[in-house]
C-alpha positions in Angstrom: -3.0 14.7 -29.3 -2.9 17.8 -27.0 -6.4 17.3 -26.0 -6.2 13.6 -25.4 -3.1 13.9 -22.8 -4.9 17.0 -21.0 -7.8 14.6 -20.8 -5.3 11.5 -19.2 -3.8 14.3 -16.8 -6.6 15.3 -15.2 -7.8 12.3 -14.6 -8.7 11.4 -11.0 -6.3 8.2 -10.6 -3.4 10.1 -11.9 -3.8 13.4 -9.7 -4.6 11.3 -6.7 -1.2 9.4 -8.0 0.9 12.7 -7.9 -0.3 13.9 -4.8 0.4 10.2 -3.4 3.8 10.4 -4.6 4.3 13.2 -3.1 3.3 12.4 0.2 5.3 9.5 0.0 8.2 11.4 -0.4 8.0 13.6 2.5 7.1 11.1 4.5 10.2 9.3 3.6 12.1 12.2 4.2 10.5 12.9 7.5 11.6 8.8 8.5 14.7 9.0 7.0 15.5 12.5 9.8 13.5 10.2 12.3 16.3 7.3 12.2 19.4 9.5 11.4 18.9 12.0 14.2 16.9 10.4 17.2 17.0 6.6 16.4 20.4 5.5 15.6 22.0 8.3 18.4 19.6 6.9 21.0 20.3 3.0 20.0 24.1 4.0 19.8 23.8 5.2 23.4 22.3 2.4 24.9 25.1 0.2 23.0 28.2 2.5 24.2 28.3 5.3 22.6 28.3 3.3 18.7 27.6 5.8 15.8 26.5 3.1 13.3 26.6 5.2 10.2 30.9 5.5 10.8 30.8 2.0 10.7 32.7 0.8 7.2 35.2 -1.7 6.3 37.9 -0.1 3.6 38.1 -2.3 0.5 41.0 -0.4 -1.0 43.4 1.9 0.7 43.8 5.7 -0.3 47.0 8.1 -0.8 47.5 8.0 3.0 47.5 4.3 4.9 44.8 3.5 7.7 44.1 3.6 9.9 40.8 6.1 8.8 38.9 7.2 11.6 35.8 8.3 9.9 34.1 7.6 6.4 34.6 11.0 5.1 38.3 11.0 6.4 38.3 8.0 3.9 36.5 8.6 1.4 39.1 12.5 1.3 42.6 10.6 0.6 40.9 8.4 -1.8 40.2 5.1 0.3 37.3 2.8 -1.3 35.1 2.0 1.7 31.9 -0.1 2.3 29.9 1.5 4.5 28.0 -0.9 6.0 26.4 0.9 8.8 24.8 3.6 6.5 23.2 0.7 4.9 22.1 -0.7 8.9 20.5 3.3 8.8 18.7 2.8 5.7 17.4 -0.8 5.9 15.9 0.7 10.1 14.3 3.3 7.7 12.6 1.3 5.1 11.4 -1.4 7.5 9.7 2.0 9.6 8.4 3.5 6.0 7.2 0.0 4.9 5.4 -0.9 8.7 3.7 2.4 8.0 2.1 2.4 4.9 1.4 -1.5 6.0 -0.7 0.0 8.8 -2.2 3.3 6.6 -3.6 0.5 4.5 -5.1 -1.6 6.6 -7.0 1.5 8.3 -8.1 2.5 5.0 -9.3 -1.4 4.1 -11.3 -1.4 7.9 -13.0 2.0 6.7 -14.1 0.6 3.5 -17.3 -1.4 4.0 -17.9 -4.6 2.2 -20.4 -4.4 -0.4 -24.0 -5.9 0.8 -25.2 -7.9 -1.6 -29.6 -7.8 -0.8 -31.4 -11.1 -0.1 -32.7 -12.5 -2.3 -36.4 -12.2 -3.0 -38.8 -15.5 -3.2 -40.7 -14.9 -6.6 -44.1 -13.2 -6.4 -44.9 -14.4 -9.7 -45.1 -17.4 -11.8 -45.8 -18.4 -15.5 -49.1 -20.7 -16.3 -48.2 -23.8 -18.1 -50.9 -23.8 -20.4 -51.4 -20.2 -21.9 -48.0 -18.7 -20.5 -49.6 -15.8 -18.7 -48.0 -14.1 -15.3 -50.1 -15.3 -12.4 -49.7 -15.6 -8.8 -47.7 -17.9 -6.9 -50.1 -18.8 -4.6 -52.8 -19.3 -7.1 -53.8 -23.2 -7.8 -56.1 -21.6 -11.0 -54.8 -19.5 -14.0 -57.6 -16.3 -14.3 -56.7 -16.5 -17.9 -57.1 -19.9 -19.4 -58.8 -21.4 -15.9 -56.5 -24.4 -16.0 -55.4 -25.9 -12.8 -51.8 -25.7 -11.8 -49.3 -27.8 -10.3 -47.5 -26.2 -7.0 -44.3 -25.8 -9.0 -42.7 -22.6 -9.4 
């Protein structure tokens, strides 16, 4: 049983599976810092100065009434929030994670050629009627039997 699951681990698909899972993950990571910390700033700028990831409606209030200034602030005295505009951060990260693979892809399917099928050949040879022997397809007599053939193939 040992010997079997070494064999299924070492495997091409599933090593080239790990590493891709790996990749994937610091990729996401690397998005995720991309939209949090130069993204969202700069889109809240241009919008007035709007940090989207304080932006929550509270569902329940906590030991000390609103109003809550922050989520954490919140979330301390026991407020149930729903934070709606770290959900608006992680939806502008997916949709840059899932254009990117999108694009890896389809580089990878434009580097792949398609297979060429060859053309096919006309026959060079043909089967006499009469005694079944290979023969030319250009010959009108069989140089076995000597009958006369018909032009079909």
């Amino acid at each position: 049983m040992l010997k079997a699951f070494k064999e299924f681990a070492v495997k091409g698909n599933v090593v080239d599976m790990a590493v891709g899972i790996i990749i994937g993950a610091a990729f996401t990571s690397v998005v995720q810092s991309l939209v949090k910390d130069v993204l969202m700033p700069a889109l809240g700028l241009l919008m007035g100065g709007v940090d989207f990831s304080e932006f929550f409606i509270v569902l329940k209030e906590g030991s000390i009434p609103p109003p809550y200034t922050t989520v954490s602030a919140a979330q301390k005295v026991g407020a149930v929030t729903l934070n709606y505009g770290l959900f608006i951060n992680t939806a502008i990260s997916f949709l840059i994670v899932s254009f990117a693979v999108f694009m890896l892809i389809r580089y990878i399917n434009k580097l792949k050629r398609p297979e060429e099928t060859p053309e096919p050949v006309a026959p060079s040879i043909k089967k006499c009627d009469y005694c079944f022997s290979d023969i030319s397809v250009k010959a009108t007599r069989c140089p076995h039997c000597t009958s006369e053939l018909e032009d079909s193939i």
